[in-house]
C-alpha positions as CSV (number, residue, x, y, z in Angstrom):
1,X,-41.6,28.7,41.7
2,X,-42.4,29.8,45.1
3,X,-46.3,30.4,45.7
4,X,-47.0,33.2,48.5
5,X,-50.0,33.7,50.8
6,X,-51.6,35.5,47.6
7,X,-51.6,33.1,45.3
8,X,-52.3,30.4,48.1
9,X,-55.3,32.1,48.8
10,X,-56.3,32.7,45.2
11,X,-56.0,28.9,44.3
12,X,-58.4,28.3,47.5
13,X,-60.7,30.6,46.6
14,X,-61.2,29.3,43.5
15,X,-61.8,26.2,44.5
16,X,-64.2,27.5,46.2
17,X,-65.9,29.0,43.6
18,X,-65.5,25.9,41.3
19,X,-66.8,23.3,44.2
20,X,-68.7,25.1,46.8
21,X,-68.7,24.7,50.2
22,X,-71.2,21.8,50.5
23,X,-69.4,19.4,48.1
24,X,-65.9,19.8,49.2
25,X,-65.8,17.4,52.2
26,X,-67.3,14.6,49.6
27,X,-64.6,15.7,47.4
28,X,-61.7,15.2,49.6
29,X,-63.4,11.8,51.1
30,X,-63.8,10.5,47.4
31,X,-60.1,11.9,46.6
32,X,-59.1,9.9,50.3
33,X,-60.6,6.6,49.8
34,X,-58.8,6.6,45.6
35,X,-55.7,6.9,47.4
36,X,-56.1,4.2,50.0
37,X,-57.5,2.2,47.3
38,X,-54.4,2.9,45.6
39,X,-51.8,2.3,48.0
40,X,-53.7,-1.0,49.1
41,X,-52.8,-2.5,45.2
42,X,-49.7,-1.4,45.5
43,X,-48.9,-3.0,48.3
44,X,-50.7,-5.8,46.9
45,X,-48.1,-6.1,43.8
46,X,-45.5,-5.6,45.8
47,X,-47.0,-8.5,48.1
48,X,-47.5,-11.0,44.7
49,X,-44.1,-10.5,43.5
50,X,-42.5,-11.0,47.1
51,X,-44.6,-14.5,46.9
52,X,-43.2,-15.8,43.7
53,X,-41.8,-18.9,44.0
54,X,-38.8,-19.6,42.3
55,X,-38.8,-22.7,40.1
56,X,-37.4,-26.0,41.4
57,X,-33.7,-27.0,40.0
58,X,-33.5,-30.1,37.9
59,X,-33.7,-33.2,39.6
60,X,-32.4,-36.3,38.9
61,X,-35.9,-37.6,38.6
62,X,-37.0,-34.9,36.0
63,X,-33.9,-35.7,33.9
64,X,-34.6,-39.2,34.0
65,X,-38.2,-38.1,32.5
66,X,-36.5,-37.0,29.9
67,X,-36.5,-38.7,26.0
68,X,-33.5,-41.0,25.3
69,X,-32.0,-38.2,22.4
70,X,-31.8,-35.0,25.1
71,X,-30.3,-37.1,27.5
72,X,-27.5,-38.5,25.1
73,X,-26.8,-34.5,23.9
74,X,-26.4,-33.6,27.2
75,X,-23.8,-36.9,28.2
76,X,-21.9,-35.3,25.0
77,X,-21.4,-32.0,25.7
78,X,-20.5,-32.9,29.3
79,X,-17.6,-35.4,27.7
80,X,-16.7,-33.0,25.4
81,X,-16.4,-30.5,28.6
82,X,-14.4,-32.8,30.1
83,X,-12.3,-33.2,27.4
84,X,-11.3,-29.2,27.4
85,X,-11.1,-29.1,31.1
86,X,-8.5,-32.1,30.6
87,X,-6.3,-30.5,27.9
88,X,-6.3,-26.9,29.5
89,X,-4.8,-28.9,32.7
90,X,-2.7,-30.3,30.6
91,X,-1.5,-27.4,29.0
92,X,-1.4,-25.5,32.5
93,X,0.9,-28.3,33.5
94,X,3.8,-27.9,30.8
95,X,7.0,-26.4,31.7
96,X,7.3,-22.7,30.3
97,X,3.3,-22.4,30.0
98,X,2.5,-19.6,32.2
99,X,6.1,-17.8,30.2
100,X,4.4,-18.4,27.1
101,X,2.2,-15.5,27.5
């Protein structure tokens, strides 16, 4: 859709008509100052999300915090962890393993 000098000056003139001359500058001022408003939030977002802090890992202190039961669940899954890691070495060890596949 390309717009000529035509219809460039059509659109002009009737914003002309619709406005006036008198209340166009105000128009365009208002229309300036929404933008700047605008941008200024934006950037203001972007800003807030830039300052987010990212939460702080587990320390021992905070796990020590925690009840009796979670802390016994977690020892258990990290035996039982141990337990796999220990029997896939194994198995890695064997003669003929890596053939196997």
């Amino acid at each position: 859709m390309n717009l000529g000098p035509l219809e460039i000056g059509l659109i002009i003139l009737a914003v002309l008509l619709l406005f006036g001359y008198k209340k166009l500058p105000d128009a365009s001022r208002s229309l300036g100052r929404s933008l700047r408003i605008f941008k200024g939030e934006m950037k203001g977002m972007r800003d807030d999300d830039a300052r987010a802090v990212p939460p702080a890992p587990a320390t021992p202190a905070v796990l020590q915090a925690a009840d009796a039961d979670r802390r016994a669940q977690l020892e258990a899954e990290a035996a039982a962890a141990e337990a796999r890691a220990a029997e896939l070495r194994a198995r890695a060890a064997q003669p003929g393993a890596a053939d196997a596949r």
